[in-house]
C-alpha positions as CSV (number, residue, x, y, z in Angstrom):
1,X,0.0,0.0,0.0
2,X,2.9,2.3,0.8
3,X,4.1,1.7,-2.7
4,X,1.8,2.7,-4.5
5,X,0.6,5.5,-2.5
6,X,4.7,6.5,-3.4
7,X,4.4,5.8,-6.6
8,X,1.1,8.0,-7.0
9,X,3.3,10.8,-4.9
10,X,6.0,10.2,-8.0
11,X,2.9,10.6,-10.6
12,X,1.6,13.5,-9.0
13,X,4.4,15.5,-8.8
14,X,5.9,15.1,-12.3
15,X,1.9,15.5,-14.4
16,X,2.2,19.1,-12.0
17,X,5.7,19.9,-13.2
18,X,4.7,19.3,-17.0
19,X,1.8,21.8,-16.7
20,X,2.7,25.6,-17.2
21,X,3.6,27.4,-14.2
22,X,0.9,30.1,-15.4
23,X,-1.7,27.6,-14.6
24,X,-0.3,26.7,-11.5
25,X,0.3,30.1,-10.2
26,X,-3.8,30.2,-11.1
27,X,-4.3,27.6,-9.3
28,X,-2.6,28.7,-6.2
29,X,-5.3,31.7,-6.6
30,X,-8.1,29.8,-7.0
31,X,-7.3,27.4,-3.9
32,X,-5.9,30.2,-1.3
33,X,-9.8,31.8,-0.3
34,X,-11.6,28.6,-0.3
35,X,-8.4,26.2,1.1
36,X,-10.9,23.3,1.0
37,X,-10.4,20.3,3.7
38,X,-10.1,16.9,2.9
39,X,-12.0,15.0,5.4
40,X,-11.2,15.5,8.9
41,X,-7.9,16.2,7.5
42,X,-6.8,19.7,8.9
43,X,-4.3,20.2,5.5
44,X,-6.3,22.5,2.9
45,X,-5.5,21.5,-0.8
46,X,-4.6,25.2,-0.8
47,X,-1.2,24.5,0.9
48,X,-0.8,21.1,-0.8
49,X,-0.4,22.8,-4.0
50,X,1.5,25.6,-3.1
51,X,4.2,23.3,-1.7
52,X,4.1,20.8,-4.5
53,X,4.5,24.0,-6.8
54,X,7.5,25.2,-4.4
55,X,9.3,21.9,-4.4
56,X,9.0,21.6,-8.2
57,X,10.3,25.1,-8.9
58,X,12.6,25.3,-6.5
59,X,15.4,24.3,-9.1
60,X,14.8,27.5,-10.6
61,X,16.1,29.4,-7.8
62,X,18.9,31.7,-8.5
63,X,19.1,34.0,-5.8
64,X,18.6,34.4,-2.5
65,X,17.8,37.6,-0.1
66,X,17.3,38.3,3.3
67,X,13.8,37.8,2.9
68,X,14.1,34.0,2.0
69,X,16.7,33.8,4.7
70,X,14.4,35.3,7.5
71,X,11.1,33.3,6.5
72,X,13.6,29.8,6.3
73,X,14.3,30.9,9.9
74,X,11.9,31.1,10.8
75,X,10.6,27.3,9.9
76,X,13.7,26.4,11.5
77,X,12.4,28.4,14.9
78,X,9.1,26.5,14.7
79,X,10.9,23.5,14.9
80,X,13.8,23.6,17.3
81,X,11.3,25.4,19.9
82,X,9.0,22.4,19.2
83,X,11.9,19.8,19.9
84,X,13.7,21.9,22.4
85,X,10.7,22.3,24.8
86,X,9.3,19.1,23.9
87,X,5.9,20.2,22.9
88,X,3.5,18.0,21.9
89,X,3.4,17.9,18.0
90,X,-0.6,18.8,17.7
91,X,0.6,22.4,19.3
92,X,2.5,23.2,16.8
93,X,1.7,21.1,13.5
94,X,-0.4,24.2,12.3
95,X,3.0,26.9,13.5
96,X,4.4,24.2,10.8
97,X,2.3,24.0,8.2
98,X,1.9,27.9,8.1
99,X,6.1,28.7,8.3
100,X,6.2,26.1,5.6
101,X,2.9,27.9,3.3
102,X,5.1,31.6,3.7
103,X,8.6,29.9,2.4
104,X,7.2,28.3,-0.3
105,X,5.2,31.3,-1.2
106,X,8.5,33.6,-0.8
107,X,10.5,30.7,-2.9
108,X,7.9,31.2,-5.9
109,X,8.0,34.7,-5.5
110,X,11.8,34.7,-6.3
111,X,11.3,32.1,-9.3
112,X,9.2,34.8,-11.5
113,X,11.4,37.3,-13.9
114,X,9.8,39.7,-16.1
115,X,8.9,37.1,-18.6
116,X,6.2,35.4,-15.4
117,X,5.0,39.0,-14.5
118,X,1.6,38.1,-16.5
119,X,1.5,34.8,-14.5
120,X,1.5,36.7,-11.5
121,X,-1.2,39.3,-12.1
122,X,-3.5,36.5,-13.2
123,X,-3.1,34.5,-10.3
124,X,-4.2,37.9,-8.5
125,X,-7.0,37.8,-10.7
126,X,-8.2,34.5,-10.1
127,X,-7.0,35.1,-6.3
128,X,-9.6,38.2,-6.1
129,X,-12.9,36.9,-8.3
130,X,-12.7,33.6,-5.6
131,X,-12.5,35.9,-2.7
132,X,-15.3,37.6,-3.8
133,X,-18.0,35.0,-3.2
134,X,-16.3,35.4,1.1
135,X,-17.3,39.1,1.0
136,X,-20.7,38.7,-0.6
137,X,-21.5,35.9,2.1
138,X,-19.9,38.6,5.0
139,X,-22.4,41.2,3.4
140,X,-25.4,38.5,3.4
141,X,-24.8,36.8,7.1
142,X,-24.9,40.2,8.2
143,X,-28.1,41.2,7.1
144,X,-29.2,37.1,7.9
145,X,-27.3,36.0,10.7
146,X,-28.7,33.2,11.5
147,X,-28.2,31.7,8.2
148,X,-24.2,32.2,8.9
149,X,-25.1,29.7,12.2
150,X,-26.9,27.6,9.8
151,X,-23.7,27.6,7.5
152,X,-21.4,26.6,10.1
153,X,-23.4,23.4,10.4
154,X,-23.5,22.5,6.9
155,X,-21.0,20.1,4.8
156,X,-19.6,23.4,2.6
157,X,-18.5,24.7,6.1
158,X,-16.8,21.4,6.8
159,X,-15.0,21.8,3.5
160,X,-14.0,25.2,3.7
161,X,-13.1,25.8,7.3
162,X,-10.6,24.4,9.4
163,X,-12.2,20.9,11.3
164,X,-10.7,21.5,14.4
165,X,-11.8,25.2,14.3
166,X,-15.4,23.7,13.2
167,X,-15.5,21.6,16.1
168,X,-14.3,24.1,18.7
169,X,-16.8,26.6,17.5
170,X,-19.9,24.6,19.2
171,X,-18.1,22.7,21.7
172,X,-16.8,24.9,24.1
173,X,-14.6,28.1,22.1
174,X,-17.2,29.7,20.6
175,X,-16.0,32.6,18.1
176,X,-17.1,35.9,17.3
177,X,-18.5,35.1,13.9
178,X,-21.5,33.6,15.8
179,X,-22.5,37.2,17.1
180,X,-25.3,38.9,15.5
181,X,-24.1,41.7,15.5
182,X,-20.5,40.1,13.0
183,X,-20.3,37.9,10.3
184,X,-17.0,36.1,9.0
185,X,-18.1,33.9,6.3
186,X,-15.3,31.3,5.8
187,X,-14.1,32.8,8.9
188,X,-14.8,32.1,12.4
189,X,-13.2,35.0,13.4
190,X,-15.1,38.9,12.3
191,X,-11.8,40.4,12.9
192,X,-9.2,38.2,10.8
193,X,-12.3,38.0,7.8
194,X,-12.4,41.9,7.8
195,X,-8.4,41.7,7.3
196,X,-8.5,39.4,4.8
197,X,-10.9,41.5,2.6
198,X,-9.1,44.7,3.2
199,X,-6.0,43.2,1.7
200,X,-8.3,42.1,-0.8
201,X,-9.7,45.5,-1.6
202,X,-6.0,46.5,-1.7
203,X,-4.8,43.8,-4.6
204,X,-8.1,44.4,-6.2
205,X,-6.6,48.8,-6.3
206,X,-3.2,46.8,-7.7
207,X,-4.9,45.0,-10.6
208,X,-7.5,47.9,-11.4
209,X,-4.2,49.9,-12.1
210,X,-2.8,47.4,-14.2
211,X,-6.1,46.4,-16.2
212,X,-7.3,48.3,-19.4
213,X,-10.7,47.9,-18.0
214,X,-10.4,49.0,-14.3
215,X,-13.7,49.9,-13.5
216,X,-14.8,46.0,-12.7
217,X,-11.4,45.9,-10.4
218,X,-12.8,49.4,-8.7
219,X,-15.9,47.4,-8.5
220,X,-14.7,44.3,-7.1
221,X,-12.8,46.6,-4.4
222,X,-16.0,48.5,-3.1
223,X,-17.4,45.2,-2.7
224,X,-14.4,44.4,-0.4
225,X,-14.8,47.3,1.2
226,X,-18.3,46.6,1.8
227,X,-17.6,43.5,3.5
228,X,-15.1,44.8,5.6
229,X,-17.6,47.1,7.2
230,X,-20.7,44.4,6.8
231,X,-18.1,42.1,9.4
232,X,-18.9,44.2,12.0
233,X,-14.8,44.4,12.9
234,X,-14.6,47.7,14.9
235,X,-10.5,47.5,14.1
236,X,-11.4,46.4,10.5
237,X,-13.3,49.7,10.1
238,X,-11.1,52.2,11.7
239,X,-8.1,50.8,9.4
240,X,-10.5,51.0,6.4
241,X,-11.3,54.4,7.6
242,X,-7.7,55.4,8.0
243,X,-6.0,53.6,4.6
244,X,-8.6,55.2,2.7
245,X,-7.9,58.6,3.5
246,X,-4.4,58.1,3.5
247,X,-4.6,56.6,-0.4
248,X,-6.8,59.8,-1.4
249,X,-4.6,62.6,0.1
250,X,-1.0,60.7,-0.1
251,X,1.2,61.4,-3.4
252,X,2.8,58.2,-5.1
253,X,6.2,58.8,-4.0
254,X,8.6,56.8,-1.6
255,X,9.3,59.0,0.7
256,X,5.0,59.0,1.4
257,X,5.1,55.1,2.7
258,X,6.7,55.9,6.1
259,X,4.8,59.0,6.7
260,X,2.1,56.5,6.0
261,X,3.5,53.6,8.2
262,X,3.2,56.2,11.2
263,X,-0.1,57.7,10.2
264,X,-1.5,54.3,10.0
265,X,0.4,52.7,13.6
266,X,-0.2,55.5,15.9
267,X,-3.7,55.8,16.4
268,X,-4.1,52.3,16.3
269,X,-1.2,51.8,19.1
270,X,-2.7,54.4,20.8
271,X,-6.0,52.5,21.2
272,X,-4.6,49.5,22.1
273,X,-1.7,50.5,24.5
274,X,-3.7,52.9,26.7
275,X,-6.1,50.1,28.2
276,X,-3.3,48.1,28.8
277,X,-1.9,50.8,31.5
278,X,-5.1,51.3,32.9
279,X,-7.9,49.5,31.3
280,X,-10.0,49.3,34.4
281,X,-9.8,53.0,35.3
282,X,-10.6,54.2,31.6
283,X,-13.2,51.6,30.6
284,X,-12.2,51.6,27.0
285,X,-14.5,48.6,26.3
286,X,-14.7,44.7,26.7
287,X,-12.6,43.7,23.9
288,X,-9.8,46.6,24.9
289,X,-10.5,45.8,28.5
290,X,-10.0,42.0,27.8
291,X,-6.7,42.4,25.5
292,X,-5.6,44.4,28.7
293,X,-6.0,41.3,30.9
294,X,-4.4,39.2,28.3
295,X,-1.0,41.0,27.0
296,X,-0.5,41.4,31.0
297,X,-0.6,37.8,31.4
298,X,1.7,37.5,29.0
299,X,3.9,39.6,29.9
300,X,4.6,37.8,33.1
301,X,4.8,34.7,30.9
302,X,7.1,36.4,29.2
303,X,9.1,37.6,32.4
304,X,9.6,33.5,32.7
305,X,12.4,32.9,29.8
306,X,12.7,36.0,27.8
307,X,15.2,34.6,26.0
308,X,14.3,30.7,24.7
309,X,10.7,31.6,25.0
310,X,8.4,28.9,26.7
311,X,7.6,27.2,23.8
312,X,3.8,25.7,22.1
313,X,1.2,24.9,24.5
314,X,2.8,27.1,27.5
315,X,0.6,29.9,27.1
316,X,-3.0,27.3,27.4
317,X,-0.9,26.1,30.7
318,X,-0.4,29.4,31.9
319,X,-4.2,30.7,31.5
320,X,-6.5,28.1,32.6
321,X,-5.8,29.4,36.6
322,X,-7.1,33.1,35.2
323,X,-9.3,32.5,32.5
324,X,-12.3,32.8,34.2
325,X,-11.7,36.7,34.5
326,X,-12.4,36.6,31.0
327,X,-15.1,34.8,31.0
328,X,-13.5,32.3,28.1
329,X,-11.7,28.6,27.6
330,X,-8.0,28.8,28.3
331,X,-7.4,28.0,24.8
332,X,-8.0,31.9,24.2
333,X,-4.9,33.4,22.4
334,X,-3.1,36.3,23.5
335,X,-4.6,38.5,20.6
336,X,-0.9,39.7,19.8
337,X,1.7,38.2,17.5
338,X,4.5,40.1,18.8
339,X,3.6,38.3,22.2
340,X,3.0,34.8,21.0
341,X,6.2,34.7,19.5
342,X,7.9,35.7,22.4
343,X,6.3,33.4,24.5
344,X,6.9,30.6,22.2
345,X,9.9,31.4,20.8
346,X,11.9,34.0,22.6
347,X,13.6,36.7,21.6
348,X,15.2,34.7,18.5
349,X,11.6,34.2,17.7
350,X,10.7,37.9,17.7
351,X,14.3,38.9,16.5
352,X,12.8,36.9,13.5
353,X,9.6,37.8,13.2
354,X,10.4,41.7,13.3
355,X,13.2,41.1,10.5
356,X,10.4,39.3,7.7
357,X,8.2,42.4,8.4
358,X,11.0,44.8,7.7
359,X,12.1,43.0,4.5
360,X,7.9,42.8,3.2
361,X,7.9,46.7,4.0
362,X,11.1,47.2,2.2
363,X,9.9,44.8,-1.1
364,X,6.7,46.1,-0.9
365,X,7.9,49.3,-1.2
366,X,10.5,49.1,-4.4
367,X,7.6,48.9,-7.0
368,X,5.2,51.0,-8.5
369,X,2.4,50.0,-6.2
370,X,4.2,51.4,-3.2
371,X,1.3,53.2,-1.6
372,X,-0.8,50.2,-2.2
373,X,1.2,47.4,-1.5
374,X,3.1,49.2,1.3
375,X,-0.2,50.0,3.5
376,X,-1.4,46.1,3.1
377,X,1.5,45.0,4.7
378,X,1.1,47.8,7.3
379,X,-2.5,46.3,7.4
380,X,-1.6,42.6,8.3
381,X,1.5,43.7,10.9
382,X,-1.5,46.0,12.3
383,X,-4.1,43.6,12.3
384,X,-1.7,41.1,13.7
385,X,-1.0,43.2,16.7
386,X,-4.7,43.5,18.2
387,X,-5.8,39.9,16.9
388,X,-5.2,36.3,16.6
389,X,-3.6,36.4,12.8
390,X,-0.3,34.9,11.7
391,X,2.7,36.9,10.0
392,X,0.4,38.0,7.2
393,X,-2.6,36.7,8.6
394,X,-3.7,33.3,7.7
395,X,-3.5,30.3,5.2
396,X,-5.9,32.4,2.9
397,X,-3.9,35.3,2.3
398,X,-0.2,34.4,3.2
399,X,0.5,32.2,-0.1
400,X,-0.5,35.1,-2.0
401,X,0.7,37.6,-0.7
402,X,4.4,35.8,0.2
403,X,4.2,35.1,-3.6
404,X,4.1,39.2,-4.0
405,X,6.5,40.3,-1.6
406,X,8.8,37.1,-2.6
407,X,8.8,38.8,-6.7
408,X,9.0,42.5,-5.4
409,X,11.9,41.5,-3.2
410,X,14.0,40.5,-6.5
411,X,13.5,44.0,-7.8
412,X,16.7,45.9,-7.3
413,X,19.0,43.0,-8.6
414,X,16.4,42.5,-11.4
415,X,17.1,46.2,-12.2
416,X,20.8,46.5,-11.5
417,X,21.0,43.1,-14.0
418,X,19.4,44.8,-16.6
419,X,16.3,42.3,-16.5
420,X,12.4,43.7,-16.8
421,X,11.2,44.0,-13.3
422,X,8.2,41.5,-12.3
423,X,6.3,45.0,-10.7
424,X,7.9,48.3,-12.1
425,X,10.2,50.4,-10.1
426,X,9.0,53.8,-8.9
């Protein structure tokens, strides 16, 4: 049996390798929004083909950057805090999976030269029409909520979300998408769905400025937008709020994208570090009040082993004697990324961690799209910092968007080799 399942393996990966890498970057698009589960199986296809596409280009690599170095680091951080702390593998196979999704992605990113740069934009394409059917579904569980509860309980919900997340969501972690007053779709979470459909919105402003026909693109990113505020996210809105007046007023120059960095960080730091100093005295509001509770706890986690971190599963161990002043499981994640990696991993982890989002800013910034592709990375490091999202959010967006920032992180040498940029240079 293990034969021939190897042999199939075999099959499978050289009928993928003979089929254009344009259709496979397509693929990769049309798999990322709906990741669709096998059985109780908690891989999505999604990442199955974006590391079978990885593995079978990565012969084509000729260069590497810090970017590639930091996001292999990373996978390597996942695993030694795994082995060194001797954490149960179930706590960390999805930390895995996810480091393994954002190398691949970066490794594909850094395979496509000028000649792939169509490939690339119709994978967006693809990426974007999919995506679409997640923020018509926000927009219509909002208005019927209790058809969303009814969708949760259905086989396409088994498909499409996470079984493990399925299962916790009506056995004892209930999530916010089950509130009336949210809606999340293929998300269980209102706040990570509104995040994933603003950096929708934001790819969807990308293609409309490289299509001939950009009105549909415009289209398709007011219907993002709509959905971000249909979620019912409050930090969703105010960074829709804030990127959208920053993209009408700000000029398309370089030197704009950290005047924008800071325009878009500070109010949103200010509104999540002042209930931590006092959350009790200023009643900011439960969600503000109960991030208060939680980055103290981990902060005194933290205090624990600042340096090799605590590793996976610590942080469940270290909550369950306070959770009940939250009034949730102590499954309940620390709602910051910057935290969680520290716990887990140290200060390797978030030596790390704070390097990959330096190198996305920096790629993101060397093309054309700087203002665009600049504040969606701002958006995800943002996001990331008040909510339970990964480096770039989650398995729906980071093979994408790694794919992106992997191609505009080849830019310079593309230039200063005399080869057409994937994305041109501002």
């Amino acid at each position: 049996m293990l034969i021939l399942l190897g042999a199939l393996g075999i099959l499978a990966v050289a009928a993928w390798m003979a089929l254009p890498f344009r259709f496979q970057l397509i693929c990769i698009g049309i798999c990322a929004p709906l990741q669709i589960f096998i059985g109780s199986l908690s891989l999505p296809i999604a990442a199955c083909v974006l590391l079978l596409t990885a593995v079978t280009r990565v012969v084509r690599l000729r260069r590497a950057n810090a970017l590639l170095f930091l996001v292999a680091a990373n996978c390597l951080v996942v695993l030694v805090v795994g082995v060194l702390h001797r954490s149960p593998f179930r706590d960390y196979v999805d930390a895995i999976l996810y480091a393994a999704m954002l190398l691949a992605s970066v490794v594909l990113g850094l395979t496509i030269d000028g000649a792939a740069r169509n490939s690339l934009l119709s994978m967006l394409r693809a990426f974007l029409i999919v995506a679409a059917a997640d923020a018509a579904l926000v927009i219509y569980f909002r208005l019927q909520p209790a058809a969303e509860i009814a969708f949760f309980q259905s086989a396409l919900a088994r498909a499409v979300v996470n079984p493990n997340t399925l299962a916790a969501l009506f056995a004892g972690s209930p999530n916010n998408a089950l509130d009336p007053d949210k809606a999340g779709a293929f998300f269980v979470n209102a706040n990570a769905g509104s995040a994933f459909l603003g950096a929708c919105l934001l790819l969807s402003l990308v293609i409309a400025r490289e299509s001939r026909r950009p009105g549909r693109w415009s289209a398709l990113a007011v219907l993002f937008g709509a959905g971000v505020v249909a979620s019912g996210s409050k930090t969703g809105l105010i960074m829709l709020i804030v990127v959208g007046a920053w993209l009408l007023v700000s000029s398309n120059s370089k030197r704009s994208t950290f005047r924008l960095f800071l325009i878009t960080v500070s109010p949103l730091a200010l509104f999540w570090i002042i209930p931590v100093v006092s959350a009790e005295a200023l009643s900011i509001g439960t969600a503000t009040n109960t991030r208060g509770i939680l980055w103290r706890q981990a902060a005194e986690l933290i205090a624990q082993a600042p340096v090799l971190g605590s590793g996976f599963g610590a942080w469940e161990q270290w909550t369950a004697r306070t959770s009940h002043l939250i009034g949730s499981s102590a499954s309940y994640p620390p709602h910051n990324l910057l935290l969680s990696q520290w716990i887990t991993s140290g200060a390797v982890g978030v030596a790390v961690l704070l390097g990959i989002w330096f190198f996305a800013l920096r790629a993101a910034m060397s093309t054309i799209h700087a203002r665009t592709l600049t504040v969606l990375v701002v958006w995800t490091i943002v996001q990331s910092l008040g909510d339970n999202t990964g480096i770039f959010l989650d398995n729906h967006l980071v093979g994408v968007l790694g794919i992106v920032l992997g191609a505009a992180s080849t830019m310079q040498s593309n230039v200063q080799s005399e080869t057409a940029p994937v994305l041109k240079v501002a």
